[in-house]
Backbone bond lengths (Angstrom), bond angles and torsions (degrees), N, CA, C in turn:
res aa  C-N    CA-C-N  psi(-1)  N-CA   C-N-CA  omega(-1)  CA-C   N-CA-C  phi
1 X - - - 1.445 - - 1.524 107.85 -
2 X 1.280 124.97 118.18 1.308 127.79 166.43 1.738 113.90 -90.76
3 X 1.353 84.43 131.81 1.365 82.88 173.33 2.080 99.42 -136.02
4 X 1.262 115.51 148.93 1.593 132.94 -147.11 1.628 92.75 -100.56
5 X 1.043 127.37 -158.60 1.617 139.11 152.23 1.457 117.19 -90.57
6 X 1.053 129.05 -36.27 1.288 118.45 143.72 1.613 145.52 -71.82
7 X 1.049 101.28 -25.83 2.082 99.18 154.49 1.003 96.21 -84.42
8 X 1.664 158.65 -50.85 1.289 102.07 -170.92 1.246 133.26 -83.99
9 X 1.604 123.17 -5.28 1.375 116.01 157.58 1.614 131.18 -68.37
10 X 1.792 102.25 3.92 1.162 113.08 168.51 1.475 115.61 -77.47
11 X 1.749 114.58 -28.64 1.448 120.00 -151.00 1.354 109.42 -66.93
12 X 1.142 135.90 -24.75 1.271 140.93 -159.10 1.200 119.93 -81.22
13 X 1.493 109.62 -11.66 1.109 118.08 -173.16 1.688 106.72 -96.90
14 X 1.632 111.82 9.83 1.568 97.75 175.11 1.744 115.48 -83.73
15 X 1.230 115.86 124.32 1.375 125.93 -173.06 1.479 128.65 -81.37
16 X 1.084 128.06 86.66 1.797 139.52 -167.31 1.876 96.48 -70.49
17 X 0.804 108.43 157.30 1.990 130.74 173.06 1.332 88.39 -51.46
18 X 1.311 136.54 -41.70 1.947 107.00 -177.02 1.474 99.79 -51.19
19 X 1.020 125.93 -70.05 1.504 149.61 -165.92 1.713 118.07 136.54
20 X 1.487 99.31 32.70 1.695 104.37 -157.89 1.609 81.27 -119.87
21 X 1.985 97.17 138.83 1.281 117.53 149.01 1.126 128.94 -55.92
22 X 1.814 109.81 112.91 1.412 123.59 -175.01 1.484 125.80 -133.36
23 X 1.133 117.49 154.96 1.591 107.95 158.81 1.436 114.29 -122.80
24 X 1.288 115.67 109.21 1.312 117.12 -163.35 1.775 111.20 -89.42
25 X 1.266 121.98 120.47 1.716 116.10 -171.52 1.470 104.65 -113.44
26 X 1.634 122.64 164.04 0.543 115.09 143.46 1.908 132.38 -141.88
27 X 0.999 92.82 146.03 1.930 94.80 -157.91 1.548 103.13 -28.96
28 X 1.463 92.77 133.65 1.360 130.41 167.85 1.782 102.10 -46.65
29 X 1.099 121.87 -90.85 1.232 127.73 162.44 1.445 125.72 -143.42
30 X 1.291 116.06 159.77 2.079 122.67 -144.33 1.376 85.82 -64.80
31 X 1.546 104.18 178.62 1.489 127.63 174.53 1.798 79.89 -140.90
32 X 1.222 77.74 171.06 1.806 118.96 159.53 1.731 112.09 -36.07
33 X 1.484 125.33 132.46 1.494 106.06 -166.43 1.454 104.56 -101.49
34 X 1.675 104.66 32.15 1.241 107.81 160.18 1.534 126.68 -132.37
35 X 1.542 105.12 16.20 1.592 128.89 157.73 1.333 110.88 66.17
36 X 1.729 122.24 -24.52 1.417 110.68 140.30 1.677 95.84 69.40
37 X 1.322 106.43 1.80 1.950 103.81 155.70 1.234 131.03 -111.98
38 X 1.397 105.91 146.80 1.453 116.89 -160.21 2.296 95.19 -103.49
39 X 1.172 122.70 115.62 1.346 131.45 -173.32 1.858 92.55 -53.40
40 X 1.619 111.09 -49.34 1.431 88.70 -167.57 2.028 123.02 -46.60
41 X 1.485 99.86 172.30 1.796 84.24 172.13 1.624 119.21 -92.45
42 X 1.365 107.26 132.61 1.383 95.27 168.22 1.704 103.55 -104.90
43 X 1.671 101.47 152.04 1.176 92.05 161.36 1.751 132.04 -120.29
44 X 0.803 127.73 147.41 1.693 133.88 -170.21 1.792 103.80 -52.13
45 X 1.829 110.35 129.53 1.378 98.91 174.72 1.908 110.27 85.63
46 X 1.297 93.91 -38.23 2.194 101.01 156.46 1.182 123.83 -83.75
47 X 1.744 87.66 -90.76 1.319 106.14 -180.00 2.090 129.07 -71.06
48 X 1.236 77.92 -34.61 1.479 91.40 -178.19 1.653 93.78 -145.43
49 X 1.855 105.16 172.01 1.145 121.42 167.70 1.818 124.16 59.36
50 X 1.816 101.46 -149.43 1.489 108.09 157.55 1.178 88.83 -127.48
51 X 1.900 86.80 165.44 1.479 109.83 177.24 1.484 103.42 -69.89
52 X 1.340 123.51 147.85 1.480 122.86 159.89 1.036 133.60 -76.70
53 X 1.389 115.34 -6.65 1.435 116.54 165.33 1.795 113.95 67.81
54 X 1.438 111.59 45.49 1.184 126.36 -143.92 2.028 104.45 -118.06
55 X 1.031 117.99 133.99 1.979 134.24 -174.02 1.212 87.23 -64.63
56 X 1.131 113.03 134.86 1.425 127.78 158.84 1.571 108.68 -78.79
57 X 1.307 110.93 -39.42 1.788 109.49 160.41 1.564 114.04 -45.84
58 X 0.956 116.59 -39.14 1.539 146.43 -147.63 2.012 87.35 -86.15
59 X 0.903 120.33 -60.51 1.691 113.61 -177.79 1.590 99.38 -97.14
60 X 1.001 141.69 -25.75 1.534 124.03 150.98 1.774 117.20 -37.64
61 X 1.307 87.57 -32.09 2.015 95.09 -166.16 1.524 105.00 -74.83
62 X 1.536 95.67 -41.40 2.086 99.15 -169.76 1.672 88.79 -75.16
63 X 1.103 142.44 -39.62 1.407 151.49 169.72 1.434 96.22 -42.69
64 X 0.865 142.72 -83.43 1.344 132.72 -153.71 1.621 109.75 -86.62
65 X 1.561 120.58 -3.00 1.100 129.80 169.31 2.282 99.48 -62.04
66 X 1.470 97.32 -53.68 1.677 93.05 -164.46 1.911 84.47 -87.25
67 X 1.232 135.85 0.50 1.422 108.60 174.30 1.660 116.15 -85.67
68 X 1.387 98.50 -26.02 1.749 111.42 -177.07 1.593 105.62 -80.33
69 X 1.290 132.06 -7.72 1.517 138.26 -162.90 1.354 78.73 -118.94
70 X 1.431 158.17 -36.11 1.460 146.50 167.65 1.424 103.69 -51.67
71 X 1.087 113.27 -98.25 1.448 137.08 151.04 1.569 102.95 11.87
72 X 1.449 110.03 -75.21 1.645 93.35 173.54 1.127 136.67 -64.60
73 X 1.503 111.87 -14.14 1.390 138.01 -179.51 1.532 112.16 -70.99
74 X 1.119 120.49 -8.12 1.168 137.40 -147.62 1.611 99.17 -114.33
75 X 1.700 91.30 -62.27 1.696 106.47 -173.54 1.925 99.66 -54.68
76 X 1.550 117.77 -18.71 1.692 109.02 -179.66 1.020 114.62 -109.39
77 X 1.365 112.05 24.18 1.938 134.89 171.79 1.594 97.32 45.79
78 X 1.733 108.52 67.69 1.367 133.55 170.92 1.453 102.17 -133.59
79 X 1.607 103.20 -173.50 1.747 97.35 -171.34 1.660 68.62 -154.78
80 X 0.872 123.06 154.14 1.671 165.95 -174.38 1.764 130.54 -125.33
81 X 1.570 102.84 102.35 1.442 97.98 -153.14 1.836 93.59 -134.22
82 X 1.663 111.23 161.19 1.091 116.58 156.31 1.474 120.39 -72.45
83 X 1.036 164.62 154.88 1.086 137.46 166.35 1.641 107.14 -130.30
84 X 1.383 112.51 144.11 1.416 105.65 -168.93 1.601 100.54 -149.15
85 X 1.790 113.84 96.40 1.331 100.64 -159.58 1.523 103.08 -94.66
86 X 1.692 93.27 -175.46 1.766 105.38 -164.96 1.295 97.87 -98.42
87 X 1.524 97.96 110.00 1.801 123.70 -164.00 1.873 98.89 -127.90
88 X 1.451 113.73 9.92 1.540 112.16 176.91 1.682 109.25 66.67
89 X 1.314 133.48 -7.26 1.266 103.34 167.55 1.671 99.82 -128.65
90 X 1.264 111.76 -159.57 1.540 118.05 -152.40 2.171 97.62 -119.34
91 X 0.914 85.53 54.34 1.844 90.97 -161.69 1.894 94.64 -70.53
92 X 1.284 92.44 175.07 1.866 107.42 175.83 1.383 96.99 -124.79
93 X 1.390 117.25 161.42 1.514 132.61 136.19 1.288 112.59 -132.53
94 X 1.277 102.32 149.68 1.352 106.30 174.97 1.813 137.44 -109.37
95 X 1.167 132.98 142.44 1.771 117.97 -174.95 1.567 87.52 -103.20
96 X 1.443 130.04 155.15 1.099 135.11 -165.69 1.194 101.43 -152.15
97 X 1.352 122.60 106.59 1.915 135.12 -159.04 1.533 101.08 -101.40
98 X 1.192 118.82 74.26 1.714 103.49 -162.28 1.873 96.71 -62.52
99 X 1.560 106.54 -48.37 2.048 87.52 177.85 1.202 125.59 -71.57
100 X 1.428 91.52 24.43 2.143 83.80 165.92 1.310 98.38 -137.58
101 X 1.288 117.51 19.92 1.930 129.71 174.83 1.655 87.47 58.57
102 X 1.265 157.30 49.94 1.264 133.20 176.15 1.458 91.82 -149.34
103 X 1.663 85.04 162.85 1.369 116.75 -154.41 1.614 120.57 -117.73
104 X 1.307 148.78 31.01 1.629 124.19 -151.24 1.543 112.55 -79.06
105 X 0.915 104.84 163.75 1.350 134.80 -165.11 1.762 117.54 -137.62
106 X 1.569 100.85 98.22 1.682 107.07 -168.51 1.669 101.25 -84.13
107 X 1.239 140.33 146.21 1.469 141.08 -176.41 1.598 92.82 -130.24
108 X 1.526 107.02 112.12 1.880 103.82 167.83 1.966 97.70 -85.92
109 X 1.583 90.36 98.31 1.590 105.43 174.48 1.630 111.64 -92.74
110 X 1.000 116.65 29.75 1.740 145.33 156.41 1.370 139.14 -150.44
111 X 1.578 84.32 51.57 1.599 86.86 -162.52 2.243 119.30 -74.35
112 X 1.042 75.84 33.43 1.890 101.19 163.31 1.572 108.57 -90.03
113 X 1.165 109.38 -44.86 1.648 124.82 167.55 1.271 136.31 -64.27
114 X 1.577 123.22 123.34 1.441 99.34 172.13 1.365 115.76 -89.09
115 X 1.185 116.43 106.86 1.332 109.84 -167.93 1.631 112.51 -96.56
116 X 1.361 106.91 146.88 1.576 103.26 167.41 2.059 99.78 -155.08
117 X 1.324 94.65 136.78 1.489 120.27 -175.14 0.741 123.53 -113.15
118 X 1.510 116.78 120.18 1.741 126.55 176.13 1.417 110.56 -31.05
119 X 1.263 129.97 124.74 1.289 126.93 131.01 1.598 146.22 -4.52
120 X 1.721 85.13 -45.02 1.776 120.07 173.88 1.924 99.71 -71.41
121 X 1.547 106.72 -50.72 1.418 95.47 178.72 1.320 111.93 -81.17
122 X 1.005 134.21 -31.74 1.665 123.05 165.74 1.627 111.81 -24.50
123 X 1.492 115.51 -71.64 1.191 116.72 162.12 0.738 161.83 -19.33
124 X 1.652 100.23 -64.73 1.873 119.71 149.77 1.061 99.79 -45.20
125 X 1.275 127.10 -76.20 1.440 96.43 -162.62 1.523 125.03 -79.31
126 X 0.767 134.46 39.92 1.604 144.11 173.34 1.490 107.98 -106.56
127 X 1.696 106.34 -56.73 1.632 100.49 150.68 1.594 127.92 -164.66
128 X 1.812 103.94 68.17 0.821 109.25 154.20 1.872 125.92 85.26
129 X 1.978 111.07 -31.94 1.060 85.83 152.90 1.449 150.93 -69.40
130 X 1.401 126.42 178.89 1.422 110.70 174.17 1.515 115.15 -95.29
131 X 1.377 120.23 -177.15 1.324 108.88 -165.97 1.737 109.56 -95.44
132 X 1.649 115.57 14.76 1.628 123.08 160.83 1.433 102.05 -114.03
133 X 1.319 121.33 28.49 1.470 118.79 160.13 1.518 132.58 106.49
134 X 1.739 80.96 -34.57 1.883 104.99 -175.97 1.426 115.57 -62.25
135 X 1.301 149.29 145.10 1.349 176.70 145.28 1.623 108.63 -28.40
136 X 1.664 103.39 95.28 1.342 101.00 -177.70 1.639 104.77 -143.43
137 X 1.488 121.06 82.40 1.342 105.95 -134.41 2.103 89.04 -96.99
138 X 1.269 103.35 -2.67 1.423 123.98 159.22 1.300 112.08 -38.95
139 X 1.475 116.01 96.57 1.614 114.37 149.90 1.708 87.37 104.76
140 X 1.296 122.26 29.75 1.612 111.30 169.47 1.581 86.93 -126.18
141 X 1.454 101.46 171.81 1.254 129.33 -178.80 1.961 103.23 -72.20
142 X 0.723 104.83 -54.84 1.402 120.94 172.18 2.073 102.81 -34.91
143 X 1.427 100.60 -69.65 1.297 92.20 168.45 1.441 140.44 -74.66
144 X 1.187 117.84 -9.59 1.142 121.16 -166.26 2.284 101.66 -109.83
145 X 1.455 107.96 -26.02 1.380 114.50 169.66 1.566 108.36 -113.29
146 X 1.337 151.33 3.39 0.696 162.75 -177.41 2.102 102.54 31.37
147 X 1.419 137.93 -97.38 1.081 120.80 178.38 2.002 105.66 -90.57
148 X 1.158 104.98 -9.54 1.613 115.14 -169.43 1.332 96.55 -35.74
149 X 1.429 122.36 -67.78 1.478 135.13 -141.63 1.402 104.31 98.42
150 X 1.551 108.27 -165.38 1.291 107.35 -176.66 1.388 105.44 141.16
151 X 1.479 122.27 178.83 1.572 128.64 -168.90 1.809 123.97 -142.71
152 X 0.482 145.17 107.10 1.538 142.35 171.44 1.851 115.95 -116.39
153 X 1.411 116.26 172.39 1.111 102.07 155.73 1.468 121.39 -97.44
154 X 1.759 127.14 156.64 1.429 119.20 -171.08 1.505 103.05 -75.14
155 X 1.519 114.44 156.93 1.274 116.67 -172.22 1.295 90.57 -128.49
156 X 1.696 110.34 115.15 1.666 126.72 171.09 1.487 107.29 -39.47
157 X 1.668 105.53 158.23 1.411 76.67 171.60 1.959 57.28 -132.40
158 X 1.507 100.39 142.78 1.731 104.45 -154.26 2.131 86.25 -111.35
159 X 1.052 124.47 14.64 1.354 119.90 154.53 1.788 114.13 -86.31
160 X 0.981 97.23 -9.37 1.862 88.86 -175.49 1.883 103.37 -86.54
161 X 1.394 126.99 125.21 1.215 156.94 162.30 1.743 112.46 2.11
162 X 1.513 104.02 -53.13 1.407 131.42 167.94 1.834 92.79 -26.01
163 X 1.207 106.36 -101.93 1.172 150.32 158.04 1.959 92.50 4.81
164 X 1.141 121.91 -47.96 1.454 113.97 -174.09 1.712 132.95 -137.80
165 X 2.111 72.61 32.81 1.733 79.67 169.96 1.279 119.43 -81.33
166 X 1.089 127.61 -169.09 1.959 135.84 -143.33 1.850 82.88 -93.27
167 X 1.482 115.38 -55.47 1.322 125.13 -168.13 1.661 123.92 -64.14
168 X 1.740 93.92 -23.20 1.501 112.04 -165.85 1.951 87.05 -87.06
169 X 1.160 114.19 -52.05 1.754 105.61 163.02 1.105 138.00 -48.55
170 X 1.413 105.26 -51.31 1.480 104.67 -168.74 1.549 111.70 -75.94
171 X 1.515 109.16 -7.50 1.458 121.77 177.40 1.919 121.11 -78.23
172 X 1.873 99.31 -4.92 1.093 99.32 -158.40 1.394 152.09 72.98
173 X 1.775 102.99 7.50 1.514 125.26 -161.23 1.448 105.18 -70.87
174 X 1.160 117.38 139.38 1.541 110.20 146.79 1.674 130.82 -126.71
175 X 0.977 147.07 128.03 1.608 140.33 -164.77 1.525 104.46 -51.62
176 X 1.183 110.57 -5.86 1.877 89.13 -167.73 1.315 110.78 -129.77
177 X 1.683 102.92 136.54 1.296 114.42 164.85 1.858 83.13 141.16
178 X 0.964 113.02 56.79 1.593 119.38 160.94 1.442 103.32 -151.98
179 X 1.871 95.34 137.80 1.196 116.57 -174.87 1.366 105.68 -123.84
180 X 1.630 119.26 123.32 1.066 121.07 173.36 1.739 115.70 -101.21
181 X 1.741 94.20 159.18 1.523 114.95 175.87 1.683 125.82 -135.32
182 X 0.788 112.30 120.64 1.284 139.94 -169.71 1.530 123.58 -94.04
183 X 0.769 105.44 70.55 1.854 127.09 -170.71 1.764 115.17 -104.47
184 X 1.627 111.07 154.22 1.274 109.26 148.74 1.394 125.70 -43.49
185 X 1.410 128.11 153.09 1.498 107.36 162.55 1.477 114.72 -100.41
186 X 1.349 101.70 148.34 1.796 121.94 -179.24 1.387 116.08 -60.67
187 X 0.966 106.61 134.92 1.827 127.24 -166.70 2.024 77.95 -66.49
């Protein structure tokens, strides 16, 4: 699935029965129904794989692509989420940034869960800021693979607003059980 700089600052605006900004996916195709991921980070070219050989401008950009689509989400007293529902297997989708050559790749590694994830944590972990702006480059992909690429799962950060609206409850949501990947993108 390609998506440009302008669809995805469009995405946020798709509207689910809470009344919350979402993008609702659903896996590309199954995995293993035991998801076969490890939460720590690996990175591409280290730990696993090759390096991607990847701009640090270049994942700052898809980073601030889902922080500015929060952010506006915000300004229309909405919340903005990945959403990855509990469909029993361990599927991926992917966002595919062809002008920033990059690639991610979301894994519902709880797919018992309906999970859906801030926008704000997408980010963080891509690189590390927080979702009031401040410099926390701790626990993103960015810091820990620097241009490598690489994969971890996102770690909620369960004080941000998202996280404890009326709609985001009564829906049963929880932030966890998505694993992101951080790749070149595919020709």
């Amino acid at each position: 699935m390609l998506f440009t700089k302008s669809t995805i600052l469009a995405l946020y605006s798709v509207c689910l029965a809470s009344g919350a900004n979402a993008v609702a996916v659903k896996p590309r195709y199954p995995q293993d129904p035991q998801c076969g991921e490890d939460p720590v980070v690996k990175c591409y070219g280290k730990d696993k794989g090759v390096s991607q050989g990847l701009k640090l401008d270049d994942i700052f950009y898809v980073a601030r692509i889902y922080r500015n689509a929060a952010i506006d989400g915000l300004k229309k007293n909405t919340h903005t989420y990945l959403v990855l529902p509990p469909d029993g297997t361990c599927g991926q989708v992917g966002h595919n940034f062809h002008e920033a050559n990059i690639n991610l790749e979301f894994k519902h590694i709880h797919p018992e869960k309906n999970t859906w994830v801030s926008y704000f944590d997408i980010a963080h972990a891509l690189d590390g800021f927080l979702a009031n702006g401040t410099n926390g480059y701790d626990g993103s992909l960015y810091w820990y693979c620097q241009n490598g690429g690489g994969e971890m799962a996102i770690t909620p950060n369960y004080d941000l607003a998202a996280y404890n609206s009326k709609g985001y409850k009564e829906n049963g949501c929880t932030p966890e059980g998505a694993y992101i990947k951080l790749e070149k993108a595919y020709e």
